[in-house]
N, C-alpha and C positions, 0 to 999 in steps of 0.2 A: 662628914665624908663627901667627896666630890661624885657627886652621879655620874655614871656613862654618858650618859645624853647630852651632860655640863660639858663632860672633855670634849666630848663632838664636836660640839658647837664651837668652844673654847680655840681648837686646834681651826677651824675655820676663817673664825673672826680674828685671828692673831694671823693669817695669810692675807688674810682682807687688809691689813693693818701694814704689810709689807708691800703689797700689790700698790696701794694707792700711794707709798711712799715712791716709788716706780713709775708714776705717773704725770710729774714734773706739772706742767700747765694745764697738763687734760684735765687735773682735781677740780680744776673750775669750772669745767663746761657743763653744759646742759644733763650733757648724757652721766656726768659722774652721779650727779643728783637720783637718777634715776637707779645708778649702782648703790648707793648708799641705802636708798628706799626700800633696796630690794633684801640686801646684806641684813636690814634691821628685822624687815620679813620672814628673812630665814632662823634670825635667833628665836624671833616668838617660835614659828613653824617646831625646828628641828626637823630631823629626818620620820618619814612616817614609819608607823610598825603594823603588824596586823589588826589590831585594833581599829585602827582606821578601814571603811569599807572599800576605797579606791586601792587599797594594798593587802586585801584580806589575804591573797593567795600568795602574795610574794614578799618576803621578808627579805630586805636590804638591809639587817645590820651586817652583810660580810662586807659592804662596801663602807658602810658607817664606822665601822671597828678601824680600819684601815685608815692610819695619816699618811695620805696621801701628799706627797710631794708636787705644788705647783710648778707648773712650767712654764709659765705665761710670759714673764721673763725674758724665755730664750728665742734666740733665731732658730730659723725649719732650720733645722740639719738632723743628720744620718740617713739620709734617703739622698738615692740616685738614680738619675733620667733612665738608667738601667732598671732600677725597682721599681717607680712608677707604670714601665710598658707591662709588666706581671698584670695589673689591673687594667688596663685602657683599653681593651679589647676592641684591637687593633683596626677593626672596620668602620670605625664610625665617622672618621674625616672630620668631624667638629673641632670645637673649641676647648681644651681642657685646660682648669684650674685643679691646682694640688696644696692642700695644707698639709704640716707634717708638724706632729705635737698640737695639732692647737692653732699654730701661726701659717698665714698666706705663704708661698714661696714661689716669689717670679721667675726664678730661674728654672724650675721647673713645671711654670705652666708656661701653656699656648692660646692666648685666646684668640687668634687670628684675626679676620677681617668683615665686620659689619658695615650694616647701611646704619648711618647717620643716626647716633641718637641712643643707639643699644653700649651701657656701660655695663663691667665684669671687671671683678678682680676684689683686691682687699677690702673687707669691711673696714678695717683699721684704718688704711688709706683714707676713705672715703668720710670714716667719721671725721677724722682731720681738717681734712677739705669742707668742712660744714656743709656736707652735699645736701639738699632740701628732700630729696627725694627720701634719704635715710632719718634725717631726722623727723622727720612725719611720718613714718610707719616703722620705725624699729623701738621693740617694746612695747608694740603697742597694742599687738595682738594675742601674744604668749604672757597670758597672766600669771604673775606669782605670786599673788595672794592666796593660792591655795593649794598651792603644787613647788615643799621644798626645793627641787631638781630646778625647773627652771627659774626659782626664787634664785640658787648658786648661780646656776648662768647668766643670770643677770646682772647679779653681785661683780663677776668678772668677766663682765662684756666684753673683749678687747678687742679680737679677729677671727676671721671666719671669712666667710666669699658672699659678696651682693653682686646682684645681677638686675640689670632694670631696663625691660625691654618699652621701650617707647609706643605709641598711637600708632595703631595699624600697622606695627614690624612684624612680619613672619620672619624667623629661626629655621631653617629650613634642616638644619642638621643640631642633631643631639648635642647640649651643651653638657660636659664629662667633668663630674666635680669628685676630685678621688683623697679623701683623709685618712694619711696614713699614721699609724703609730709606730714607734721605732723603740730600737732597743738600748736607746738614749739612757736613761733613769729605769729602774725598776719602779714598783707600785708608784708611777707621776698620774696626777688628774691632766685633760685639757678640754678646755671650755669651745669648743667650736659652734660660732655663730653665726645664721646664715641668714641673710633675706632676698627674697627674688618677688619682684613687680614685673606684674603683668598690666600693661594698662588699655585701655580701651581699642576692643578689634587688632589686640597683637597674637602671635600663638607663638607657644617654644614648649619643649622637650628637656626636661634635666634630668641627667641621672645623679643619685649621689652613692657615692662608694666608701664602705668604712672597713677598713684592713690594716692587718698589721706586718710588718717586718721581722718580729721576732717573738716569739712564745712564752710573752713573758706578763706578767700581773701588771695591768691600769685602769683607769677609769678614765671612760670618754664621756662626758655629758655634755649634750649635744644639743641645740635650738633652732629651731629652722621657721620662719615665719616666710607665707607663702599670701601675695596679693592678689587679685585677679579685678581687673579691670571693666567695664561692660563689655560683652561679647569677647574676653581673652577668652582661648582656648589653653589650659597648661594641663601637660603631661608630666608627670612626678614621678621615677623610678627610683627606689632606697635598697639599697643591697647592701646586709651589714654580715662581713666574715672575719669578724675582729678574731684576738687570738682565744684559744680552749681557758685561757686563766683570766681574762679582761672581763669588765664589767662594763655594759655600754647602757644608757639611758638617753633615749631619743625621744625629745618632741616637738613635734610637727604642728603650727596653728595655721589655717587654711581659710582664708576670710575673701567672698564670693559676691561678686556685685551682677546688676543682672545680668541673665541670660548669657553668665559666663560658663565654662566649662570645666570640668576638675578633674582628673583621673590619678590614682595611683595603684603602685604596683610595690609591693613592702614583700622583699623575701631577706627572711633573716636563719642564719647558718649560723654562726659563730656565737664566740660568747660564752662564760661561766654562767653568768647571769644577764639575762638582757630583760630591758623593758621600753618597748618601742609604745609612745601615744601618741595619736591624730587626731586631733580634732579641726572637722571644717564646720563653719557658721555660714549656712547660705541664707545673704543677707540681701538678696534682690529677685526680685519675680523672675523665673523663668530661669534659673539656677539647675544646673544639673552637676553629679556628684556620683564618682565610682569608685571605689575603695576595692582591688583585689589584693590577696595579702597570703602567703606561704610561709609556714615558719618549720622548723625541722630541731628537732633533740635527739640528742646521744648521750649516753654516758651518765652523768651527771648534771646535765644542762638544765638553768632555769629559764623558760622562752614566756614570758606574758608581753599580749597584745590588748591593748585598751582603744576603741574605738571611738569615736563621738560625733555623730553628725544631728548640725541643728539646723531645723528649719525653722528661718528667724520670719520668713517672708511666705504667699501664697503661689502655687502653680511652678511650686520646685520637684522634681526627683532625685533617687538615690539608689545608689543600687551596690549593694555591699557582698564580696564574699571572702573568706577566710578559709585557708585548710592549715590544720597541722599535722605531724607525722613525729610520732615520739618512740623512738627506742630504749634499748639499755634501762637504766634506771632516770631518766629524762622527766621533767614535767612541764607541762604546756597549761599557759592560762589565756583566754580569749574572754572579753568584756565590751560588748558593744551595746554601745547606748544610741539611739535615736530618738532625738526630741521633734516634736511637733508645735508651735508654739499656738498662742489662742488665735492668732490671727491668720496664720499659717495656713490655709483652707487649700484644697486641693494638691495636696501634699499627695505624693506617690513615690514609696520608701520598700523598698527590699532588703530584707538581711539574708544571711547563709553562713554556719559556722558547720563545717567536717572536719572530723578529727579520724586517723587512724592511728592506734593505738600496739605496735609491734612483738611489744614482750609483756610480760607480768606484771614487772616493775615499774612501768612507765602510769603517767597518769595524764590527765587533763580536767581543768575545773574550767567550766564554761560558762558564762553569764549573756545570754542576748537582752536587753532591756529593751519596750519601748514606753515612752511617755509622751501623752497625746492628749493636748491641751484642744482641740481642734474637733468639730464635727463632721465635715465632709472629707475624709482623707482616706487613702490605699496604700494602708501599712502590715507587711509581713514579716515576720521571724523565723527562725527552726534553727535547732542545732543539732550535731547526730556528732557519737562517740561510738566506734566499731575496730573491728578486728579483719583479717584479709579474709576475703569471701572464701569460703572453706568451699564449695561448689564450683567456684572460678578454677581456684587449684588444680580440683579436679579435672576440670575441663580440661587444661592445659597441660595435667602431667599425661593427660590419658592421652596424649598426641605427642606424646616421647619428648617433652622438653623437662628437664632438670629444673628438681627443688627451689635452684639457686636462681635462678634464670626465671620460673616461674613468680617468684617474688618479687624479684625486679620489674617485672613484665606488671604486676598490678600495683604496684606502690609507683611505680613512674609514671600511669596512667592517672592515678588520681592526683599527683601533683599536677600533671600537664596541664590538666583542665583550668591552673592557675595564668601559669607557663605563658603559655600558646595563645592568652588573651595580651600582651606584651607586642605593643607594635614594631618595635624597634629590631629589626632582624636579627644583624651581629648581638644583641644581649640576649635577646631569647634564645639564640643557639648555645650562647654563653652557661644560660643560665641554665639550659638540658645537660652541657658539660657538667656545668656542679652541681647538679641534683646526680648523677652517672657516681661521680666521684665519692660522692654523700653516700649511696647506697652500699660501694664498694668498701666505706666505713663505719656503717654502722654496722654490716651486716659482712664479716670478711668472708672469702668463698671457702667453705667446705665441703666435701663428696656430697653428692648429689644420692640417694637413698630412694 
């Protein structure tokens, strides 16, 4: 009798097998090889289960069950210049790239006008063009020998948006990368893959946006490998509101030369199930590294964040925080790891995981780890799971403001604290709009008592 786990894979490797027939003269290139490697990877692998410790809290056989219908195939369509302004939050005058399904779509991006040297646009393109810059850092940092997910993304590397900001370019306005899903195919996967260099004394700002068009059942699994040059400064903003029935898996490899600079800012809303990972490797002296990260459940939602920051190098910092906010019957998984390695001396590392926990049913499993190979180093942890300040309430009802109103008033306050560290004006106002909106839905208004 054929195991579950057999069909998984089976259903897999027979799209692998279609994909590459698809692939005309690309079969031969450098990069196929490296699809193949990965394709063979994932049959040993399979998908993980709780058994495994990196997936103890979150079980993925509802995405595993599912034959998922590849799209890789098709051209962007069912999205219009009209759908995309819904996302582009409208202030930002940058540069916007749009993938839709999976694939690059020029018609609907803009990437305007740079100084000399700064390229944007199709992955696909570029691998074509044997661009040097891509084939020397794609795949090179997002390991799949140990991580099914981006073992599949790899397997079917095709498109996605590269961005490669040259020596000493400043970016001066937000580059807006927006992947949208459509109501193309029900249950379709798309493989969206990304890579942005940063190289020596450049700085830029990306946002990336992950949404959908229609309410309907997919899987996004998603790659994003992020370079940073000496002295780049990059800003990383990830805002994922895919639909109530999608499954998204994002991850993120963040690889840091010295005295470069790193920030991100990961707010994730949507989703059946989501599992967003980061890991950055700071691999040069003088490395700094900021991870702020908001996640929000309702309903039924599964929200795990997995973090990882390694100090590969001496006289790095880090400085990490996370809140999540879980309603309904929701659950929330936070896992930050912070390595110190032996060499790594004068290491200065901060974690922070808050959790607010809304109803009964909700939960959160939290893991901060440090490992600290290192003797001179300033490394701290904490995690804290609580309920709305029963005192504050009071505070606030006793000065005549409603139930409703007063709950809002301290769940918006603890997200802010996320929020409000978001340099980019038009997003952060953005993002107070749908945190406003969020609350309005997890919690509908009723008489105030």
């Amino acid at each position: 009798m054929v195991q579950t786990s057999d069909r998984r894979r089976d259903w897999y490797l027979s799209n692998f097998e279609k994909f590459e027939k698809g692939l005309n003269g690309d079969a031969a290139s450098h990069i196929h090889a490296i699809r193949k490697a990965a394709m063979a990877r994932f049959a040993e692998l399979g998908f993980p289960t709780t058994h495994d410790e990196e997936w103890k809290y979150t079980d993925v056989s509802p995405i595993a069950s599912v034959p998922f219908k590849h799209v890789l195939g098709y051209e962007p369509e069912g999205a219009t210049a009209k759908d995309v302004e819904r996302f582009s939050f409208g202030n930002l005058h940058g540069a916007r790239l749009v993938c839709v399904n999976g694939r690059f779509s020029e018609k609907l991006s803009s990437a305007g006008s740079f100084s000399a040297g700064v390229r944007m646009g199709s992955l696909a393109v570029a691998l074509r063009n044997n661009d040097e810059v891509v084939l020397r850092h794609v795949a090179k940092y997002a390991r799949y020998d140990d991580n099914a997910f981006t073992a599949l993304s790899t397997a079917f590397l095709r498109d996605g948006i590269f961005i490669y900001v040259p020596k000493g370019r400043l970016i001066e306005t937000p580059i807006h990368l927006i992947f949208l899903s459509t109501g193309l195919e029900s249950e379709f996967v798309s493989y969206p893959r990304n890579l942005f260099v940063a190289e020596e004394n450049s700085q830029t700002t990306i946002i990336e946006t992950h949404a959908s068009l229609a309410n309907n059942t997919y899987f996004t699994n998603t790659v994003t490998e992020i370079v940073l040059g000496e002295n780049a400064i990059v800003e990383h903003e990830k805002l994922q509101t895919e639909s109530d029935h999608a499954f998204h898996v994002g991850m993120t490899y963040v690889q840091q030369n010295r005295n470069s600079s790193f920030t991100s800012h990961s707010i994730s809303l949507g989703g059946a199930l989501v599992r967003n990972n980061l890991t950055a490797v700071l691999d040069g002296e003088g490395a700094e590294c900021t991870l702020n990260g908001l996640y929000a459940g309702m309903g039924d939602q599964h929200v795990d964040n997995h973090t990882t920051i390694d100090h590969a190098k001496p006289h790095c910092s880090s400085h990490e925080l996370y809140k999540g906010i879980l309603a309904g019957k929701s659950r929330g998984v936070f896992n930050g790891k912070i390595i110190v390695r032996k060499n790594a001396q004068k290491t200065d590392a901060k974690q922070t995981n808050k959790n607010l926990v809304l109803s009964n049913e909700a939960s959160i499993d939290t893991k901060p780890q440090l490992e600290i190979f290192a003797n001179d180093v300033r490394c701290t942890h904490g995690a804290t799971i609580g309920q709305l300040d029963e005192e504050a309430i009071f505070y606030l009802r006793s000065r005549g403001i409603g139930l409703n109103k007063t709950r809002d008033i301290l769940v918006y306050a603890f997200a802010s604290d996320v929020i409000d560290r978001i340099n980019v004006g038009p997003l952060r106002e953005e993002f107070q709009q749908m945190l406003h909106a969020w609350l309005d839905r997890a919690h509908p208004v009723q008489a105030d008592s």
